[in-house]
Every structure is written in structure tokens, then in C-alpha cells.
C-alpha angles and dihedrals in degrees: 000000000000116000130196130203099261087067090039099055090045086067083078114021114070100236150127106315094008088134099056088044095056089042085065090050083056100053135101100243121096113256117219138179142161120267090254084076095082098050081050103051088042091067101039089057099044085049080054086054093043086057095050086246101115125029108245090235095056084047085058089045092046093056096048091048091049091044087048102037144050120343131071113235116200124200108263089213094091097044099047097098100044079039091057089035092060091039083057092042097045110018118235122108120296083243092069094036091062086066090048090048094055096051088057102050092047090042082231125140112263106238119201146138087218101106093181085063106049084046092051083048094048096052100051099069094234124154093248121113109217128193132190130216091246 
């Protein structure tokens, strides 16, 4: 199963979804996303500590336990064209489309609280199955 960066942040911020995110951090299936996952995160994170939402020590903690834990990160490198093929096919930036491109070369279900995205997914007709946290 393919992450993104929306379920993944919710591991550690307390907010809408949170639970099923962290149900899928329970569960038995391997978890996979490209390397792009953790400069996202990170931001994401930092912008939670900008906002007063998240302590920057637990954003720290949060990264390291992301970069150490459970899910597999594979190098972007190899994914960028068909990354930047798909964002041109279906609209959307080449960041998300990493994550697309990904599910589609492992055959796995796209798994994200980004509903812009799976719509965007949905709508493009592609041969990638997306889920969303709700």
C-alpha cells in the first residue's frame, strides 16, 4: 500500500482522520512510498510548529521516527518522468504524482487524506486504485 504524506502526518498531529490513519500504521500490510515522503512530511511538520499545532521537538521526533519505521521509501529518481508523464496527463503537481506513479508501478492502492488528489486520480482514468482516509 502506497502512503502519502497527508496519512502520514496525521500519525503525529491530532486531527480529522487521525484514527484511520493510525489504523493503517497498525496493520499488517507493508506500507511504501516514494523518498519524496520525508521532505514532505518535514514541511508539513515544521508549518504544524509554525502554527503552534505540533512542539518542534515532537516534529523532530516525528521525522526520525518516520526516516527509521514503517514505511519503505524508494528513491524518486526512477519515478520522475513517469511522475512528470502522469502530472501532464492528469493535472495535479509532479509531487503528488510521484506517489501515483508508484502505485502504478507496484500495482498497490494509493492511500491518502488529500481529497483533491484522489479526485484528481479518479478522474483521469488511470489504472491506480486510490483510497481516502474517510
Amino acid at each position: 500500500m502506497v502512503v502519502d504524506s497527508s496519512v502520514v502526518v496525521k500519525w503525529f498531529v491530532d486531527e480529522p482522520e487521525r484514527s484511520a490513519a493510525l489504523d493503517l500504521l497498525r496493520a499488517e500490510q507493508p506500507l511504501v512510498a516514494p523518498d519524496l515522503l520525508l521532505i514532505e512530511v518535514a514541511q508539513t511538520l515544521r508549518r504544524k510548529v509554525g502554527e503552534g499545532r505540533l512542539p518542534g521537538p515532537a516534529a523532530t521526533a516525528a521525522l526520525t521516527e518516520v526516516m527509521d519505521g514503517p514505511v519503505e521509501l524508494v528513491p524518486t529518481a526512477p519515478l520522475s518522468l513517469r511522475a512528470m508523464r502522469l502530472a501532464d496527463r492528469a493535472g495535479g503537481s509532479v509531487y503528488d504524482a510521484c506517489f501515483v506513479a508508484l502505485a502504478e508501478e507496484r500495482g498497490a492502492p494509493l492511500v491518502t487524506a488529500d481529497e483533491r488528489l484522489a479526485r484528481t486520480v479518479r478522474m483521469s482514468g488511470l489504472d491506480v486504485e486510490v483510497r481516502t482516509l474517510r
